[in-house]
N, C-alpha and C positions, 0 to 999 in steps of 0.2 A: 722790234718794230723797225720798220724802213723810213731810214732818214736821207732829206735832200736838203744840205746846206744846214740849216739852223730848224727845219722843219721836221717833223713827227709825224709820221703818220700812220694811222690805226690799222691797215692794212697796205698788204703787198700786190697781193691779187683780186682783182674784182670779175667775180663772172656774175654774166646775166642770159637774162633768154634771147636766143636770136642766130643770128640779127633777120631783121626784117620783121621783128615783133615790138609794137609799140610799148607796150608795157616794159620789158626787157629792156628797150633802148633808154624810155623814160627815166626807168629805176638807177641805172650807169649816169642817165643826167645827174641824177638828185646828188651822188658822189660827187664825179669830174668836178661837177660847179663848186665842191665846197673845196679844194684845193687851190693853192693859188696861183695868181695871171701867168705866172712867168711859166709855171707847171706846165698850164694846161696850153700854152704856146708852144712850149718846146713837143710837147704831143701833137699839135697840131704842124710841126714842123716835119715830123717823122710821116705824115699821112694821115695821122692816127685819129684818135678819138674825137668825134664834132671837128672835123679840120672841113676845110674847102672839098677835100678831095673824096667825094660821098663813092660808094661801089653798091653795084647789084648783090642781091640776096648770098649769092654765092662769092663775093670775094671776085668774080672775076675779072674785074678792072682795073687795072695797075696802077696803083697811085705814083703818082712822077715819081716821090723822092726815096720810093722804098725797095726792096729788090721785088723782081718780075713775079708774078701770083701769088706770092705773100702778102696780105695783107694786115698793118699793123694790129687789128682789134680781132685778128683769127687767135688762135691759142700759138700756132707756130710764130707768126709774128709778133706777139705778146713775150715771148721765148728771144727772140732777137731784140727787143728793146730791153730786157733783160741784162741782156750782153753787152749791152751798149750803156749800162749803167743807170737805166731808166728804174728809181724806187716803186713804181704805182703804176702799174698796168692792168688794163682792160681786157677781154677776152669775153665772146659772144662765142655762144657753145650752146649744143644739142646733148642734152645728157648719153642720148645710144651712142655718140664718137666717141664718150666717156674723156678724160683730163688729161694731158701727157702729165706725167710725173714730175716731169723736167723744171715745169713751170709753176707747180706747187708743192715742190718736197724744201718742207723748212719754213713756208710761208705762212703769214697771217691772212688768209682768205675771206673773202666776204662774197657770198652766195645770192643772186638775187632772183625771185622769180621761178624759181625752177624746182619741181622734183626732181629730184637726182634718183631718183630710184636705187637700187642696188649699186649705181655708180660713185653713190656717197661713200662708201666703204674704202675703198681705196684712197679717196681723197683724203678723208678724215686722221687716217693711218698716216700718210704720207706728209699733210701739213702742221704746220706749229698749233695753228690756233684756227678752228671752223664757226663761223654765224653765218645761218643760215635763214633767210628771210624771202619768206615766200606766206601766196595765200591760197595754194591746189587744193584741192579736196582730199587729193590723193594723198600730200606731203604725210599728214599725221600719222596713214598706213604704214609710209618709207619708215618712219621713225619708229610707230611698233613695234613691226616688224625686224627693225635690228637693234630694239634698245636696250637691250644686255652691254651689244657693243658700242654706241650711242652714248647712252644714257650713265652706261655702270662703267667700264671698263675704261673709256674715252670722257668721260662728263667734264674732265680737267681742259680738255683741249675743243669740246665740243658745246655751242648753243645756239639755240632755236628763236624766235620772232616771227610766230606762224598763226596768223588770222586767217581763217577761212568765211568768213562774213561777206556778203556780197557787198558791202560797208566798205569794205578794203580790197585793194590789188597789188601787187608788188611793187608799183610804184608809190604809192598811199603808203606805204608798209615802209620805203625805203626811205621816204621823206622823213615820217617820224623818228627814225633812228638815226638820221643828220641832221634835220633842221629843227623842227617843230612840231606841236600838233595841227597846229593851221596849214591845212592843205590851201594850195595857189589854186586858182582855176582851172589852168589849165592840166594839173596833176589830177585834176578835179575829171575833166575831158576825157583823158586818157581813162582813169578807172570806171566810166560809165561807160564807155565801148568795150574794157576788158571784162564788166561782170553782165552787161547789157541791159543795164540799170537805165534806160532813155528816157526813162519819166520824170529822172532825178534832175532837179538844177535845170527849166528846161532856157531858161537866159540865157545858159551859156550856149543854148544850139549844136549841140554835142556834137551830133551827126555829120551837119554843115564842116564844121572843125577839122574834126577827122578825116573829113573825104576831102578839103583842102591840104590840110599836111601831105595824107596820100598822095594829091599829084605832085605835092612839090617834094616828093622824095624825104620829105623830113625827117624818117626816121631810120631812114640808111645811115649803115653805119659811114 
């Protein structure tokens, strides 16, 4: 495990969907926040995760304090905090770019949100320890589909947390395995736009919610 000072923490790498996907982003919240102040400061000093310094979908913004189109929450800049001796790093990923190696060979990885499709094979191989928490339709194919290797070969280093119920979204999903089963409201929000559940909860005015955050960028990384 990755330790900072006196601290333990259960993983090293956290990917989710994104960025620019709410749930994705959501999911990395429910993490970041259970880390602590001083952590997720020095994160926010690097550019990085929830700091001031929000960027477009594509990373193309420069955040003052990091080098020119790297951005810390990309995989490459995930890889540079790394280096810099940062234990708990973030990384918003598109499974077709598929994982540099780099930044999870050895690692205890925490998956959120994503089918990884065939791009879990390498991962799996290449990291310490894989949980993978997601609630696609697709996901339980991926796993299928390679559960010789999965399941039999890898089961020591490999496991699942995979609801597909429209009940649940990857942010719902990632809650329960940090915090509780009492979902917040606003976790609440997020997973009735990702399953499109609008009838659910309707107090909380889901919709209204949403298309606020959207303007105000809130779920840039």
């Amino acid at each position: 495990m990755a330790q900072s000072g006196n601290t333990i923490y259960n993983y090293d790498v956290i990917l989710a969907h994104g960025p620019g996907c709410n749930d994705g982003a959501t999911s990395a919240w429910a993490v970041w926040r259970t880390l602590p102040e001083d952590y997720r400061n020095q994160l926010a000093l690097e550019g990085g995760f929830y700091s001031d310094h929000s960027t477009e979908d594509d990373y193309s913004e420069e955040p003052k304090t990091h080098e020119p189109s790297i951005h810390p929450n990309s995989p490459e800049g995930a890889i540079k905090l790394q280096q810099k001796g940062y234990p708990v790093v973030f990384a918003f990923i598109h499974p077709s770019n598929g994982v540099p190696d780099e930044l999870i060979a050895g690692k205890n990885v925490l998956i959120l949100d994503l089918d990884m499709g065939d791009a879990l094979i390498p991962v799996v191989s290449s990291a310490s320890f894989v949980l993978l928490c997601d609630h696609h339709d697709s996901t339980p194919q991926t796993i299928s589909k390679h559960a010789d290797f999965l399941l039999t070969q890898n089961r020591h280093k490999f496991a699942i947390y995979v609801n597909t119920s429209k009940k649940e979204c990857g942010a719902t999903l990632t809650w329960h395995i940090t915090h509780s089963a009492d979902i917040p409201p606003f976790v609440q929000v997020v997973r009735i736009g990702d399953t499109w559940m609008w009838d659910e909860y309707p107090e909380l005015h889901s919709k209204a919610v949403l298309t606020a955050l959207y303007m105000n960028r809130s779920f840039r990384s």
